[in-house]
DRENVEXTOR-544318 format. One record per residue (C-alpha): residue in three letters; x, y, z. Coordinates in steps of 0.2 Angstrom, whole numbers, padded with zeros to 4 digits, always signed. Example, Ala and Ser with C-alpha at 12.3 -4.5 7.8 and 13.67 -1.06 7.14 Angstrom:
DRENVEXTOR-544318
ala+0062-0022+0039;ser+0068-0005+0036;
This chain:
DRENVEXTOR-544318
unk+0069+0062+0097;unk+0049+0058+0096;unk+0041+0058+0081;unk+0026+0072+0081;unk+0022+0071+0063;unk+0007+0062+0063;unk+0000+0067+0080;unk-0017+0067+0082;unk-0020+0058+0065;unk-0032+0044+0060;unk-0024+0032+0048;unk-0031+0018+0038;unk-0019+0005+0033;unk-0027-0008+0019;unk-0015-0025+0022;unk-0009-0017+0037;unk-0005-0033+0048;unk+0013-0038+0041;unk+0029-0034+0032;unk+0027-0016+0024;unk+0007-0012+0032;unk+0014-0019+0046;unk+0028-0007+0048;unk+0021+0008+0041;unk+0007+0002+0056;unk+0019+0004+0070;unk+0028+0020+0061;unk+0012+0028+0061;unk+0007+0026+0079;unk+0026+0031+0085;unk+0022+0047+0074;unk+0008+0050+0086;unk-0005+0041+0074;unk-0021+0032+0079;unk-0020+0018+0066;unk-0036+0003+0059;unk-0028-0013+0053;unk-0034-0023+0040;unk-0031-0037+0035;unk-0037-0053+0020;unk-0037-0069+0026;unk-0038-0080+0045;unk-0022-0083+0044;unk-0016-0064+0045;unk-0025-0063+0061;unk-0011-0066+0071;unk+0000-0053+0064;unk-0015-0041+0064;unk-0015-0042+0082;unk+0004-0043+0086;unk+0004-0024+0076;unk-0013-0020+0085;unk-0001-0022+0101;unk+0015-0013+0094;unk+0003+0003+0090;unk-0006+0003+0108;unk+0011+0001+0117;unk+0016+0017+0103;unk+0002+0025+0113;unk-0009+0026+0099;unk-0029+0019+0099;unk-0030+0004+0084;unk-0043-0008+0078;unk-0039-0023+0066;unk-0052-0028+0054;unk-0055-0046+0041;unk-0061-0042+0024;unk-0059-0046+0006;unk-0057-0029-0004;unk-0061-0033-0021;unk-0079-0031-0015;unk-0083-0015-0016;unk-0097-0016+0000;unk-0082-0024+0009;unk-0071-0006+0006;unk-0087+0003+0011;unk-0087-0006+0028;unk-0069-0006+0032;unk-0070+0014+0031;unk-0086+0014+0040;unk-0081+0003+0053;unk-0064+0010+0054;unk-0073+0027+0055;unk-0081+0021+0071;unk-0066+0014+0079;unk-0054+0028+0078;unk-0063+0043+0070;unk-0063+0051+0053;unk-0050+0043+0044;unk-0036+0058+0038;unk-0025+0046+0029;unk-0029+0030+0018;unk-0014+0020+0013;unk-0018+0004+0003;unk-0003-0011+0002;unk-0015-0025-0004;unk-0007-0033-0019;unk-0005-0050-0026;unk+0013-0056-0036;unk+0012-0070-0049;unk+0025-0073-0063;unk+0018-0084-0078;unk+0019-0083-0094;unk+0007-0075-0105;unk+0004-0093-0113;unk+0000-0101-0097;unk-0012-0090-0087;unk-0027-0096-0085;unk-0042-0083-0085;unk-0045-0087-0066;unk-0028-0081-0063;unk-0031-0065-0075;unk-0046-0060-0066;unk-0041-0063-0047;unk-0025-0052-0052;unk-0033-0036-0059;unk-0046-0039-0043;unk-0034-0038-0034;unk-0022-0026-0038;unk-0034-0014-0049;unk-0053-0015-0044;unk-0049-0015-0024;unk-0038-0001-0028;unk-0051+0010-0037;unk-0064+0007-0024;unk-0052+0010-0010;unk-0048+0026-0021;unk-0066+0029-0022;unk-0071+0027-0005;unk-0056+0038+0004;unk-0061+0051-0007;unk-0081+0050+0001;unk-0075+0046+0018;unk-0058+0056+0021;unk-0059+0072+0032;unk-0052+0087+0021;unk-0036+0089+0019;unk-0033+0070+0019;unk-0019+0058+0012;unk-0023+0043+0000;unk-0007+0033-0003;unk-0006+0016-0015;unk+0008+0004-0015;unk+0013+0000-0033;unk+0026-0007-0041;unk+0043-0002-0049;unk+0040-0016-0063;unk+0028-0001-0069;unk+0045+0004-0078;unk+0055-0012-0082;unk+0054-0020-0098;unk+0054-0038-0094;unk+0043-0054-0095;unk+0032-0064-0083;unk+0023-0051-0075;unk+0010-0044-0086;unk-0004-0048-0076;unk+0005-0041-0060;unk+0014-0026-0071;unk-0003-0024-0080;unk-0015-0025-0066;unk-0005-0011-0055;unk-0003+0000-0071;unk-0021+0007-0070;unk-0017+0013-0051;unk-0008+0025-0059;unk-0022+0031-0070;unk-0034+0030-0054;unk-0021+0041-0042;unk-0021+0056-0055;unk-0037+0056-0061;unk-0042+0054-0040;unk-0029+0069-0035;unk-0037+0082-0050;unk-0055+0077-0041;unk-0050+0077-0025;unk-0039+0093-0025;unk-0054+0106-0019;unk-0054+0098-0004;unk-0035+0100+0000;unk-0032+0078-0002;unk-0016+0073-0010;unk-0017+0057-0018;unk-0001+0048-0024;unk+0006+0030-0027;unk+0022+0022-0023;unk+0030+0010-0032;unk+0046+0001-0022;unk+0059-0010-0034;unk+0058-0029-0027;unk+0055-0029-0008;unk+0064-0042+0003;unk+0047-0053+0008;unk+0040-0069+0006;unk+0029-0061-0006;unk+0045-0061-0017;unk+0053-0076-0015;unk+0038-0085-0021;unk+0038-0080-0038;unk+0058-0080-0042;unk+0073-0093-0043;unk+0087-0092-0032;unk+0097-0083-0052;unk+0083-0072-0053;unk+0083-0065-0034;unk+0102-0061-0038;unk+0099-0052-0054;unk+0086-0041-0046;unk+0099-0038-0032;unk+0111-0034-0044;unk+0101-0020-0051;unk+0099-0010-0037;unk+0112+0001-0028;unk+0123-0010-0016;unk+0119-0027-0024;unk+0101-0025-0011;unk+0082-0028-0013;unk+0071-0015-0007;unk+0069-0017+0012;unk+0051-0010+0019;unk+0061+0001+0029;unk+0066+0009+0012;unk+0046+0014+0010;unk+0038+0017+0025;unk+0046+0032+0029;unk+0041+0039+0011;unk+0022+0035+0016;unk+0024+0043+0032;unk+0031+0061+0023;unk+0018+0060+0010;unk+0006+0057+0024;unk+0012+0075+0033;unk+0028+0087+0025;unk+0025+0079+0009;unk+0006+0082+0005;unk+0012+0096-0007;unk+0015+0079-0019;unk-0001+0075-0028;unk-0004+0064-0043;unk+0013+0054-0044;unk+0020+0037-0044;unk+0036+0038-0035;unk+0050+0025-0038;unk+0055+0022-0024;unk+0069+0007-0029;unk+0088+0013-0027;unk+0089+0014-0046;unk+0082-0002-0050;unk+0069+0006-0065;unk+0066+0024-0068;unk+0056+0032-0085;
């Protein structure tokens, strides 16, 4: 059965070339979605193409576009040049995010300030220019983190620096409402990427597995489809941070 949902939608997708932008990329232009891509750094290019691809052979128009996002005239350019590419944007969906686990002892301020840049100020200007640049009616969705809820240690800067998002989405869905945007956040349990990997020992990855219904990680097939109904059925959901992590946290 083909997927109408999104027909005839611009959607925005802020690290949009691989793993969960990526998909959400391709589920979006099967849902009839025109979709921009961005994406951070040179060596993204490649995947930002390969999904450029998969959302023209979904029939959809796409664009991909470099930039860093914790400068704010760099989230001002993205929208207008995404603007340009595929029309008023109607959805805004922003993955970007950085993992480390360190201990509070050992993080240097460098690491401090690149992870609330990149996790918290991005995400308040790409907040802040959806809200300017989205037609009415519109969809801003942020990718969060389930660790928002746990009670454990090594991730303070990555649990702390994705904890304001929450702050931004309800603030943003009150000031947005008038013009009929919904703005929400999701926040998945552990996904199944190299982002992940990276940070734990092979013990840990088992105990996170452990925690979540059927001894699994969360799989970005888990969460795209959540951004695709919040994106069209579910816009009556505003303000929220959904745990989205088969039972791994909950408050």
């Amino acid at each position: 059965m083909t997927d109408h949902t999104l027909t005839g939608k611009n959607v925005l997708i802020a690290g949009g070339a691989k793993n969960l932008g990526g998909l959400i990329a391709r589920q979006a232009a099967e849902a009839g979605a025109n979709v921009a891509i961005h994406y951070n750094s040179d060596a993204t290019r490649p995947d930002a193409e390969q999904t450029l691809a998969a959302v023209e052979a979904a029939g959809g128009a796409g664009a991909i576009f470099q930039g860093d996002l914790t400068v704010p005239a760099n989230v001002e350019r993205l929208f207008a040049d995404a603007e340009a590419a595929i029309g008023k944007i109607d959805v805004a969906v922003n993955t970007v995010g950085k993992v480390l686990r360190k201990p509070i002892a050992e993080t240097t301020e460098a690491e401090y300030d690149s992870m609330f840049d990149i996790n918290a100020k991005a995400a308040y200007f790409f907040i802040q220019e959806a809200g300017r640049r989205l037609a009415d009616g519109g969809k801003i969705i942020t990718i969060v983190t389930a660790l928002l809820a746990a009670f454990t240690d090594g991730y303070s800067t990555y649990a702390g620096g994705k904890s304001p998002v929450e702050h931004f989405t309800r603030a943003a869905a009150k000031e947005y409402a008038e013009r009929g945007i919904s703005v929400t956040a999701i926040a998945p349990g552990p996904m199944d990427t190299p982002f992940f990997y990276g940070q734990e020992t092979p013990e840990r990855v088992e105990f996170h597995k452990s925690q979540g219904m059927g001894n699994q990680l969360t799989k970005i097939e888990d969460i795209a489809p959540i951004v695709r109904f919040l994106a069209s059925e579910g816009w009556w959901i505003t303000g929220q941070t959904i745990f989205a992590n088969g039972g791994y946290t909950t408050r």
